[in-house]
N, CA, C and O atoms as a DFTB+ gen file, in Angstrom:
620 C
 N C O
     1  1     -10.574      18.967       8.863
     2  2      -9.437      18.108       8.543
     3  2      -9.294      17.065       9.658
     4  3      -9.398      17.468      10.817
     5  1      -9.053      15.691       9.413
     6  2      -8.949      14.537      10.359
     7  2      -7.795      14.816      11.190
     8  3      -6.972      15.693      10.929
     9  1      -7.762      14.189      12.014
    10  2      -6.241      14.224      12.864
    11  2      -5.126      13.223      11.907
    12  3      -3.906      13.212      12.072
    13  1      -5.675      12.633      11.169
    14  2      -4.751      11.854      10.046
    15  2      -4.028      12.565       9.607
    16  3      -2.824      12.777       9.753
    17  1      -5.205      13.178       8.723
    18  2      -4.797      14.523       7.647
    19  2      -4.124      15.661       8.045
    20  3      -3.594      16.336       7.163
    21  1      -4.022      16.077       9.429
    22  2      -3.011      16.895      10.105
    23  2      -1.740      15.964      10.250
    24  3      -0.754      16.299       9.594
    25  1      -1.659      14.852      11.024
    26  2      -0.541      13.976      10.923
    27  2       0.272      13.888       9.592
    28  3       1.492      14.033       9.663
    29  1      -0.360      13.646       8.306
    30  2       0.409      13.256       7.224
    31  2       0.820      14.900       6.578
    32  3       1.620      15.001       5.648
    33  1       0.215      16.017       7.156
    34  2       0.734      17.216       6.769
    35  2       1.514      18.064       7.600
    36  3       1.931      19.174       7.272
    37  1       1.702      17.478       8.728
    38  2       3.121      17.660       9.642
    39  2       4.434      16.839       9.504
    40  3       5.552      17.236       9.832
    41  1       4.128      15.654       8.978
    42  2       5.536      14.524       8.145
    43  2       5.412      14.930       7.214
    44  3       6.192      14.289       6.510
    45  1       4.605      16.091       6.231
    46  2       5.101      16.058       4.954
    47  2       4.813      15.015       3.864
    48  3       5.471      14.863       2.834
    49  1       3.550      14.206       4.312
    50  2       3.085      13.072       3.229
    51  2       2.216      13.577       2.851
    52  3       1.243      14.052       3.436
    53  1       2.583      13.505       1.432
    54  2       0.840      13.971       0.523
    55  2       0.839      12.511      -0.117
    56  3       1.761      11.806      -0.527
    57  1      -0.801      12.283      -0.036
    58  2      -1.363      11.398      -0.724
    59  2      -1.212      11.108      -1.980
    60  3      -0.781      12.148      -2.479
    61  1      -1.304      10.342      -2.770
    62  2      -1.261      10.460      -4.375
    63  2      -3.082      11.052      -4.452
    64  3      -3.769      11.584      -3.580
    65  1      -3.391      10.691      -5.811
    66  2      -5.009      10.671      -6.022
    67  2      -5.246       9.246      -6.735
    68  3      -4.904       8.814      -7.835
    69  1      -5.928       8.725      -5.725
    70  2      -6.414       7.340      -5.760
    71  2      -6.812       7.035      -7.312
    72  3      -7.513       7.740      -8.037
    73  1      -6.196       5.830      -7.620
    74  2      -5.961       5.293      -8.856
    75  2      -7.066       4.019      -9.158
    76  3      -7.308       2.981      -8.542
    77  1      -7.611       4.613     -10.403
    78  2      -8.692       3.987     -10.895
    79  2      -8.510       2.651     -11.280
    80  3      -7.626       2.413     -12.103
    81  1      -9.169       1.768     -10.843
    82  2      -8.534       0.338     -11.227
    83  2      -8.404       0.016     -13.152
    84  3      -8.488       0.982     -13.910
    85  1      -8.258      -1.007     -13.553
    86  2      -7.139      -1.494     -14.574
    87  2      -8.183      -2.419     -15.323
    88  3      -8.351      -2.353     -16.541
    89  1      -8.834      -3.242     -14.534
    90  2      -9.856      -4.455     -15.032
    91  2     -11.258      -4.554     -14.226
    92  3     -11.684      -3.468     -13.833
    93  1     -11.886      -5.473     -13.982
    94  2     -13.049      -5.507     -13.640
    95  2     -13.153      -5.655     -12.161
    96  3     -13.432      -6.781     -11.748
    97  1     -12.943      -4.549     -11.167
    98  2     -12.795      -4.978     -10.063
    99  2     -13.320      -3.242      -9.103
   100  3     -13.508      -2.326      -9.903
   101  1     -13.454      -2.986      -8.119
   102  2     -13.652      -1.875      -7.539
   103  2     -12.356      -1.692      -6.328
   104  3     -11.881      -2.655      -5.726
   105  1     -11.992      -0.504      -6.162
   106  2     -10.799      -0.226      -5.185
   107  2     -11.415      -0.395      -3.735
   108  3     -10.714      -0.087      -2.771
   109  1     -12.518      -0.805      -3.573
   110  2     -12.582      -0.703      -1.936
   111  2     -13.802      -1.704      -1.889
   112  3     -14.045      -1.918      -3.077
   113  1     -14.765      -2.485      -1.061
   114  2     -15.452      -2.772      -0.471
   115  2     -15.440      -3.105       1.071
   116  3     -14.606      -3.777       1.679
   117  1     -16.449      -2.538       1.506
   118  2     -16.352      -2.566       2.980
   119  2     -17.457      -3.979       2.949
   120  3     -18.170      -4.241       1.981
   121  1     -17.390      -5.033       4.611
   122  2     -17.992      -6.053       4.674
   123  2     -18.128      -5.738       6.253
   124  3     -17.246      -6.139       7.012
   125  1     -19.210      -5.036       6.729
   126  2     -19.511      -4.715       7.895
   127  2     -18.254      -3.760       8.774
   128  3     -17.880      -2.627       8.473
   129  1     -17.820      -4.520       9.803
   130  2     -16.374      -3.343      10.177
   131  2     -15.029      -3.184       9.426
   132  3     -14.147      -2.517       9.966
   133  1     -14.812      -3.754       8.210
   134  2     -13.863      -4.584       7.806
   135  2     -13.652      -4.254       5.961
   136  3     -14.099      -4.780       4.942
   137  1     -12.690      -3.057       6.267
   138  2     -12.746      -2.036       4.994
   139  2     -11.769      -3.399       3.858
   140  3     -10.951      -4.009       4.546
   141  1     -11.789      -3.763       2.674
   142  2     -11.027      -4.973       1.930
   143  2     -10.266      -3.485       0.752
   144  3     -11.046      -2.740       0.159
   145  1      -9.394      -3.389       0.678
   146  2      -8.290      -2.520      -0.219
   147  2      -8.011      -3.602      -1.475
   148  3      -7.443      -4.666      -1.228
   149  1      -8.351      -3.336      -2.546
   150  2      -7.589      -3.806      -3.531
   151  2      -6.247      -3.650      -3.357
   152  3      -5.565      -2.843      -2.725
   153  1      -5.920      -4.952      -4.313
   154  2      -3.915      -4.487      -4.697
   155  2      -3.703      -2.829      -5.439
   156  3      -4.146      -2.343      -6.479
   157  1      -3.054      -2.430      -4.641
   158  2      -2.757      -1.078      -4.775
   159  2      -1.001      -1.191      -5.920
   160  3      -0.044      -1.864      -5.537
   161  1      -0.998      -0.759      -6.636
   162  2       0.522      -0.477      -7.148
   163  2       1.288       0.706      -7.213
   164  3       0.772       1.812      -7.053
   165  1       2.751       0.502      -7.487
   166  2       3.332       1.712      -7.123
   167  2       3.632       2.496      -7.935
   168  3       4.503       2.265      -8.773
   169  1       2.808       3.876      -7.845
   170  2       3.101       5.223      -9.357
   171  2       4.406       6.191      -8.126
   172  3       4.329       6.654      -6.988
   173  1       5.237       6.120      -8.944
   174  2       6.175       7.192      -7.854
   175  2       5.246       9.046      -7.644
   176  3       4.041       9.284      -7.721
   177  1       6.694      10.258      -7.308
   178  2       5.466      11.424      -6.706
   179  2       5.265      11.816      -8.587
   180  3       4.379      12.616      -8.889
   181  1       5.986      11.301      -9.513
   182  2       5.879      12.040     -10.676
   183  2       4.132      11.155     -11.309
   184  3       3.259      11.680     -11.999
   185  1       4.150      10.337     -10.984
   186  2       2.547       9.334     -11.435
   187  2       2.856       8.320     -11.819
   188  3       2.020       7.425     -11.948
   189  1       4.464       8.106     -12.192
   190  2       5.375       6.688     -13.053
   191  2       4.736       6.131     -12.314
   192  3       4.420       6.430     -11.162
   193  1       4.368       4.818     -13.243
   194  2       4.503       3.785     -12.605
   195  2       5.894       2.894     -12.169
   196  3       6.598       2.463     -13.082
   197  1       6.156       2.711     -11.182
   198  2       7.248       2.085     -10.653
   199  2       7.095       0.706     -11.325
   200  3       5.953       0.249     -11.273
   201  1       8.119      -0.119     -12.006
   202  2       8.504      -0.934     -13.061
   203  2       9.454      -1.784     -12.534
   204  3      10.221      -1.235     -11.743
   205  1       9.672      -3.212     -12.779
   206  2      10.713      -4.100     -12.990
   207  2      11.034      -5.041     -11.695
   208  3      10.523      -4.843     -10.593
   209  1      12.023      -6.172     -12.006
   210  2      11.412      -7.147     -10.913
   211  2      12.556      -6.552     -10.396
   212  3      13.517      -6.090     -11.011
   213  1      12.297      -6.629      -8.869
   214  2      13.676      -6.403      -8.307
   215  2      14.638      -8.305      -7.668
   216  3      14.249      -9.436      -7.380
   217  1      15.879      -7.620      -7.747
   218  2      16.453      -8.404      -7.719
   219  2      17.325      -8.887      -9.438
   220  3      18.117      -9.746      -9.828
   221  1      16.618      -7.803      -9.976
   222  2      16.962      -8.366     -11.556
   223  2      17.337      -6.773     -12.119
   224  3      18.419      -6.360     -11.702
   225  1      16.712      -6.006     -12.850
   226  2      17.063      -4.880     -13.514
   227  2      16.375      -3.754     -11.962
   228  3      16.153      -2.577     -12.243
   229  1      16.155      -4.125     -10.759
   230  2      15.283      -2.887      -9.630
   231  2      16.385      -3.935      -8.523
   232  3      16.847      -5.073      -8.449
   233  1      16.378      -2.790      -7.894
   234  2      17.323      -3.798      -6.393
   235  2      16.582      -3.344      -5.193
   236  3      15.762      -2.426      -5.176
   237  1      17.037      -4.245      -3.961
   238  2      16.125      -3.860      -2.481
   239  2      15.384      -2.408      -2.663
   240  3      14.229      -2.262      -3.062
   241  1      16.265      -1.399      -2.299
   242  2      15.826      -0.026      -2.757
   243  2      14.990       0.597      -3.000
   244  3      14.495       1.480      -2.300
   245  1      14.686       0.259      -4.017
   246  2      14.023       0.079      -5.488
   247  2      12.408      -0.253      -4.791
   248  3      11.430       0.465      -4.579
   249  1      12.687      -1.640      -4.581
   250  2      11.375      -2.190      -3.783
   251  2      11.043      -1.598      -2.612
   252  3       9.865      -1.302      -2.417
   253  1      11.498      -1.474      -2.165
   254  2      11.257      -0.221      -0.867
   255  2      10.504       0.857      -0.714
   256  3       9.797       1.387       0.144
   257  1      10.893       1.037      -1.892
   258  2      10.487       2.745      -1.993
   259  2       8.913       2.348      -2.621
   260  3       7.895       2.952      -2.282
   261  1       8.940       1.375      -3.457
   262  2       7.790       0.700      -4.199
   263  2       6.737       0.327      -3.279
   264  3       5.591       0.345      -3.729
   265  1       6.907       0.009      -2.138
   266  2       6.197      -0.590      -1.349
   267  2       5.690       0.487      -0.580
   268  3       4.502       0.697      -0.336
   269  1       6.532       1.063      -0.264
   270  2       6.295       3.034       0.364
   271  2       5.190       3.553      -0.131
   272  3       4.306       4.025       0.583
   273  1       5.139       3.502      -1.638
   274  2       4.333       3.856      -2.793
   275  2       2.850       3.280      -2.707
   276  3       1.824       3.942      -2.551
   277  1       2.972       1.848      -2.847
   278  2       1.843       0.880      -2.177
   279  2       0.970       1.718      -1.731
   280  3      -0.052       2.199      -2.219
   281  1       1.775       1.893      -0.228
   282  2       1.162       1.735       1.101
   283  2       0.517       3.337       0.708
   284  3      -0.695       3.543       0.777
   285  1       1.403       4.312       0.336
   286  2       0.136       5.502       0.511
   287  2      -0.988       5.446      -0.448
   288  3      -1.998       6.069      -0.122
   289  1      -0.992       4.761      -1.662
   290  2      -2.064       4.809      -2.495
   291  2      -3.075       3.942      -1.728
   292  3      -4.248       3.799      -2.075
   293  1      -2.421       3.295      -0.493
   294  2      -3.569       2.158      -0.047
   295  2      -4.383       2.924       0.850
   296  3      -5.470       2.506       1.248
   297  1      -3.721       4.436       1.307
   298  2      -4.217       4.916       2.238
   299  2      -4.914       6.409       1.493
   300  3      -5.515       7.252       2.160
   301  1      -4.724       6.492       0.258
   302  2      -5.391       7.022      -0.308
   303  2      -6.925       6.425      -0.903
   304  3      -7.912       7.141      -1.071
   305  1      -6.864       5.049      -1.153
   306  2      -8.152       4.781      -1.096
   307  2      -8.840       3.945       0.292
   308  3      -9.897       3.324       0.183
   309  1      -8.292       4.009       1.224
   310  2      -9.381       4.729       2.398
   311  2     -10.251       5.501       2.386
   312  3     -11.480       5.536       2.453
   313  1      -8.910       6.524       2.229
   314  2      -9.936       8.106       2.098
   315  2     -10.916       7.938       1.855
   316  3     -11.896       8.037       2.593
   317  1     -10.830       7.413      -0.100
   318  2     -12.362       7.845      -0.613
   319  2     -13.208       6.749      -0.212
   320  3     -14.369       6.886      -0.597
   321  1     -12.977       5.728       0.431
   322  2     -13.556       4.841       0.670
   323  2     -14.556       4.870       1.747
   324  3     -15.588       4.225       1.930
   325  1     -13.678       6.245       2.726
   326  2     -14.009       6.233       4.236
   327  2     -14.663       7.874       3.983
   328  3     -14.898       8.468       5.035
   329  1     -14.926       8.530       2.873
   330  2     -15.564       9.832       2.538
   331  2     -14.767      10.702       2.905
   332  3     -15.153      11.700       3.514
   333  1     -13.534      10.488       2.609
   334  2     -12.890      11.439       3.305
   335  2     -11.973      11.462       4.619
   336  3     -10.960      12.154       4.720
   337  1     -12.504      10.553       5.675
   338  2     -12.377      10.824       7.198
   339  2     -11.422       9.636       7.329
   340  3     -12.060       8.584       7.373
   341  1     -10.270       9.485       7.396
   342  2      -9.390       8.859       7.532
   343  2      -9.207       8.223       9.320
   344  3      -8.538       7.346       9.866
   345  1     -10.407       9.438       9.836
   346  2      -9.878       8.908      11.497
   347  2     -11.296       7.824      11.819
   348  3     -11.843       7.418      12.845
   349  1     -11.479       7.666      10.588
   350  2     -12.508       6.103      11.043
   351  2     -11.976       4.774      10.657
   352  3     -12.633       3.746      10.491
   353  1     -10.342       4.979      10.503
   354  2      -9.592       3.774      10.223
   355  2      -9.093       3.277      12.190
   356  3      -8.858       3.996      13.161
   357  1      -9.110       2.245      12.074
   358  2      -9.268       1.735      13.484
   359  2      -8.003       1.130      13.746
   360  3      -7.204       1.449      14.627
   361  1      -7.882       0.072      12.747
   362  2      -6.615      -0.526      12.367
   363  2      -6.554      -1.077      11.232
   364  3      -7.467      -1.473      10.508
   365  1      -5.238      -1.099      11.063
   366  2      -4.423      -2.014       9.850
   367  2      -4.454      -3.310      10.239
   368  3      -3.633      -3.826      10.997
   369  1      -5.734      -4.052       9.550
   370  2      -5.457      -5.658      10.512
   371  2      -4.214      -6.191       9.396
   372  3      -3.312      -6.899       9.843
   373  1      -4.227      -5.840       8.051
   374  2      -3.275      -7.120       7.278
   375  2      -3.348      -6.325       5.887
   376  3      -4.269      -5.830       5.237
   377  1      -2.157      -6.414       5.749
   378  2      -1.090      -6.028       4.255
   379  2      -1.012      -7.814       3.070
   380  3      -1.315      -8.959       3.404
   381  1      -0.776      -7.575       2.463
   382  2      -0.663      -8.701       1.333
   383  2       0.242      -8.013       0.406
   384  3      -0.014      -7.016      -0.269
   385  1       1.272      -8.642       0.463
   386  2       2.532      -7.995      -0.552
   387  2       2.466      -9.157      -1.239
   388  3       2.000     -10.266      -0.977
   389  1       3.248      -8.499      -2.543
   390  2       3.273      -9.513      -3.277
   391  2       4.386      -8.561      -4.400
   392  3       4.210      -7.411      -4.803
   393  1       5.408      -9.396      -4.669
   394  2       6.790      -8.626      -5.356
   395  2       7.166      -9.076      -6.728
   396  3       7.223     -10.286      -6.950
   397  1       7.386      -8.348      -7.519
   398  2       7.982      -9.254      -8.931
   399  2       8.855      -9.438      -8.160
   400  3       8.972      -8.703      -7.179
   401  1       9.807     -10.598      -8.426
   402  2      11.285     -10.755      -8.303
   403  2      11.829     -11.847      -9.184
   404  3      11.313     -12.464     -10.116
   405  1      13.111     -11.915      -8.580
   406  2      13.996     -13.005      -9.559
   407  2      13.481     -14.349      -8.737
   408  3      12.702     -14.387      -7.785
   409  1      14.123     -15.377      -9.364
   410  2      13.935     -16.598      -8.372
   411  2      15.226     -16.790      -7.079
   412  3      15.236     -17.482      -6.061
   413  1      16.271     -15.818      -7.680
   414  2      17.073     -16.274      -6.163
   415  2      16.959     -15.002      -5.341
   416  3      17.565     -14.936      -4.272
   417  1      16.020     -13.713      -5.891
   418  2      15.736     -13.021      -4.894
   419  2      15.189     -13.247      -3.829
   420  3      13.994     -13.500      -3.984
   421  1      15.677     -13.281      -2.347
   422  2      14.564     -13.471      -0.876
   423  2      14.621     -13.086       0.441
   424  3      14.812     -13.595       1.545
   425  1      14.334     -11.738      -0.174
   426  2      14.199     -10.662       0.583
   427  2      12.986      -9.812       0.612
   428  3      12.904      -8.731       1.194
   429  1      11.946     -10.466      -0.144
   430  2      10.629      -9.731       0.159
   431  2      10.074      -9.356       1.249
   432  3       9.048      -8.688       1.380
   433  1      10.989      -9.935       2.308
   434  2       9.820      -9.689       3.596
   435  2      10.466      -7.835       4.078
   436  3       9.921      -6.948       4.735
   437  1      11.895      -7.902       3.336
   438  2      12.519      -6.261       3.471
   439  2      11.381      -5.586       2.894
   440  3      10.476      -5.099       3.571
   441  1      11.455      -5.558       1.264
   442  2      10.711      -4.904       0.309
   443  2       9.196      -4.481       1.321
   444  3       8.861      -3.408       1.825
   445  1       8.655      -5.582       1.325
   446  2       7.432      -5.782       2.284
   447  2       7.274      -4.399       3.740
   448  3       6.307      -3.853       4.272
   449  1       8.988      -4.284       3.944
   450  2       8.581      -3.444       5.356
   451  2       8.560      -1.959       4.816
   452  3       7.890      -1.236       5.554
   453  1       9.249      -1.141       3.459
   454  2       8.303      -0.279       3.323
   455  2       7.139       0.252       3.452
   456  3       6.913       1.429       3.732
   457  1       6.010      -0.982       3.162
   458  2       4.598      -0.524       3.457
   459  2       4.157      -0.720       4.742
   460  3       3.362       0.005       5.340
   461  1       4.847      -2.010       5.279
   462  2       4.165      -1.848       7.346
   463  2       4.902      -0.617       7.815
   464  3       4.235       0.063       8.595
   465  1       6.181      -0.128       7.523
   466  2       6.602       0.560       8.271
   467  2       5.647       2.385       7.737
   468  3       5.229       3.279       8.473
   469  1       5.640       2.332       7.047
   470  2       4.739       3.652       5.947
   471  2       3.268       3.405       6.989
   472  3       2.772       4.440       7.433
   473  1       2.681       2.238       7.318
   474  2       1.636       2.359       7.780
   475  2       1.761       2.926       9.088
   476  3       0.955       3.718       9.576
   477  1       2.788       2.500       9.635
   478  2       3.070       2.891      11.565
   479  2       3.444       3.754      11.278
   480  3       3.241       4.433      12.284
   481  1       4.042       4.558      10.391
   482  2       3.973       6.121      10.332
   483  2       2.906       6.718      10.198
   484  3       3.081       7.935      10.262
   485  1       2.099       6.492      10.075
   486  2       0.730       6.944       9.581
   487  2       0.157       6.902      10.791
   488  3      -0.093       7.785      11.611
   489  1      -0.037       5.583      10.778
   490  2      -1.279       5.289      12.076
   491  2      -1.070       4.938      13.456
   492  3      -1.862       4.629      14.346
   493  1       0.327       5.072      13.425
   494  2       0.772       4.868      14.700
   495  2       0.454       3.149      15.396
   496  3       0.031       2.513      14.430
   497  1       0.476       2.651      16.053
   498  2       0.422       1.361      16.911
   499  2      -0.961       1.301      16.029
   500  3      -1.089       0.136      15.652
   501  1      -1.695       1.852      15.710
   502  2      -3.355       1.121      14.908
   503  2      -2.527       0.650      13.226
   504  3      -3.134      -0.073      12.435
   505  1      -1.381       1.094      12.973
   506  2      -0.909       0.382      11.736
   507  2      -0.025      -0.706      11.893
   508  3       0.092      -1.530      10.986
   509  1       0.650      -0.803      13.014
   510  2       0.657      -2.612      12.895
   511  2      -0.030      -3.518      12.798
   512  3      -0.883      -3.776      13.647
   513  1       0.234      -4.451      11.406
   514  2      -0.614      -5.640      11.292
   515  2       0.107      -7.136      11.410
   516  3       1.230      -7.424      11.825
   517  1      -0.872      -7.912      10.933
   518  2      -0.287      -8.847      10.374
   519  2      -0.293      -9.232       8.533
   520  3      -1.290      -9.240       7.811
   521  1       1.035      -9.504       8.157
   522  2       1.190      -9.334       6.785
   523  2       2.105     -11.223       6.165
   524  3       2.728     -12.121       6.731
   525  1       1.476     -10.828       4.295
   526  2       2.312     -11.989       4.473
   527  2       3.427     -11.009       2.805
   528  3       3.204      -9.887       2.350
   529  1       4.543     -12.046       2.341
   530  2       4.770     -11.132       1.681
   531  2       5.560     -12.317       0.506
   532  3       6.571     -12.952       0.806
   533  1       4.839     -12.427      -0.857
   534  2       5.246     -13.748      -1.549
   535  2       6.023     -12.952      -2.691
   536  3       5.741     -11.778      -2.927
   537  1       6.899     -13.560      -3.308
   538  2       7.662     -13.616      -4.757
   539  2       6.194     -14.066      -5.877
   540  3       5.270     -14.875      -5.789
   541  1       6.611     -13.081      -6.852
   542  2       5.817     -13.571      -8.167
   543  2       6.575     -13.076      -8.937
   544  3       7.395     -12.177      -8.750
   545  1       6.282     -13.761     -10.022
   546  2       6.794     -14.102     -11.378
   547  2       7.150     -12.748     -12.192
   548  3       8.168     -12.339     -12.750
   549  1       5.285     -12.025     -11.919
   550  2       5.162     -10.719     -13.019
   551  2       4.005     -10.346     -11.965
   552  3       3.311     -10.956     -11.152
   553  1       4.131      -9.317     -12.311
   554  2       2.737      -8.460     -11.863
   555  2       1.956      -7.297     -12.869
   556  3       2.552      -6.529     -13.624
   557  1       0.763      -7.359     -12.717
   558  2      -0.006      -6.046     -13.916
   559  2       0.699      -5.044     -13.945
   560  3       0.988      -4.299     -13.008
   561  1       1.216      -4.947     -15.773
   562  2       1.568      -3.759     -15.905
   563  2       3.306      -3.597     -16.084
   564  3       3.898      -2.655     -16.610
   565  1       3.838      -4.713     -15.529
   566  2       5.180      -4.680     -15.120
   567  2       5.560      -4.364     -13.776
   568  3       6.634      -4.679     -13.264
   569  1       4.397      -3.567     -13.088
   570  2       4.684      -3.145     -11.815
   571  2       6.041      -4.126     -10.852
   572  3       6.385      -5.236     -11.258
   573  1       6.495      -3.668      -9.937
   574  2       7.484      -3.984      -9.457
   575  2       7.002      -4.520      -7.928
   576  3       7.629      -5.386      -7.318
   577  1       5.767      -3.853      -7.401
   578  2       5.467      -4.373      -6.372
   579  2       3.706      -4.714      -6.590
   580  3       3.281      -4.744      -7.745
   581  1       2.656      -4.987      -5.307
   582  2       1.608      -4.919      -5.800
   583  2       1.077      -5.195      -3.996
   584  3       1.519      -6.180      -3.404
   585  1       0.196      -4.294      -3.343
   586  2       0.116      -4.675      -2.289
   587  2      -1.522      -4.405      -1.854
   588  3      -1.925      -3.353      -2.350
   589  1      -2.413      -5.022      -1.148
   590  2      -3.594      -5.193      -1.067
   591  2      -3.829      -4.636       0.681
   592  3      -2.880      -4.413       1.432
   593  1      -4.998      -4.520       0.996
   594  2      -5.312      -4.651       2.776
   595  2      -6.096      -5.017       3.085
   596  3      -6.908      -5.379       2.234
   597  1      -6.382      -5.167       4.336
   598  2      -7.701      -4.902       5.461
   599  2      -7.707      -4.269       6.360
   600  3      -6.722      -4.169       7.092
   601  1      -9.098      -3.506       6.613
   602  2      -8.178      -2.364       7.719
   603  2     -10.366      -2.273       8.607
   604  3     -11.547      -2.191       8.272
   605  1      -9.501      -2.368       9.743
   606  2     -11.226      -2.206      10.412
   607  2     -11.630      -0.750      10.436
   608  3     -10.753       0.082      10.203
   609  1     -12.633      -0.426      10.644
   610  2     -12.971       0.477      10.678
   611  2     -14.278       1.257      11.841
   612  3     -15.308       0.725      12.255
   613  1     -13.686       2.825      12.159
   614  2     -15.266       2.465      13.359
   615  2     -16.347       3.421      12.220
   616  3     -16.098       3.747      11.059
   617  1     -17.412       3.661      12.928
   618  2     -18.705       4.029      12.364
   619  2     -18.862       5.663      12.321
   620  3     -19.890       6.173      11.876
């Protein structure tokens, strides 16, 4: 077991099981040190998919928790990305949020800190990144949030 995998089973985080993508795309490619995460979306612990724009029928909250959601499915496909060994994640260089919302919602960069902050729980000072975090219209599915990475990696 990684020292990750002891970490997230002393806080009490279980992983989801990494979610098969939707369209024509693969959940992970690595490009030398430099692991690329698809947009990950948020299934709550029941498998729901988490739904609706916030700011409209979902509020801060709502997105929060969505982004929470994100962030462990993002760190669930590590895992399989990384065979398993989660302690060959080096750092979290960069998050990409991206939120349904309303148009006078603007507060994504809150919504947004579910998943940096979910990562520095995780990874400690190697999960601070740099992130950006935009309003959209709709996202696949209805989803409510939709969040992507990069994360280095050692050998």
């Amino acid at each position: 077991m990684s020292q990750i995998d002891q970490h997230l089973a002393a806080q009490s985080i279980a992983l989801p099981e990494p979610a098969a993508p939707v369209a024509a795309y693969v959940p992970a490619v690595q490009a030398g040190k430099l692991l690329h995460i698809s947009g990950q979306l948020p299934f709550d612990a029941d498998g729901a998919l988490m739904k609706g724009k916030i700011g409209g029928e979902r509020d801060l909250d709502w997105g929060v928790a969505a982004a929470e959601r994100c962030a462990l499915m993002l760190v669930a496909q590590m895992k399989a990305a990384l065979g398993g060994n989660l302690d060959r994640v080096e750092r979290i260089v960069k998050l990409g949020a991206f939120v349904a919302s309303t148009a006078d919602f603007t507060d994504q960069p809150k919504v947004a800190n579910g998943a940096s902050e979910m990562m520095v729980r995780i990874f400690g000072d190697a999960g601070r990144h740099a992130r950006s975090a935009v309003s959209v219209p709709v996202l696949p599915l209805d989803a409510s949030v939709e969040i992507d990475a990069i994360v280095a990696i050692r050998d």
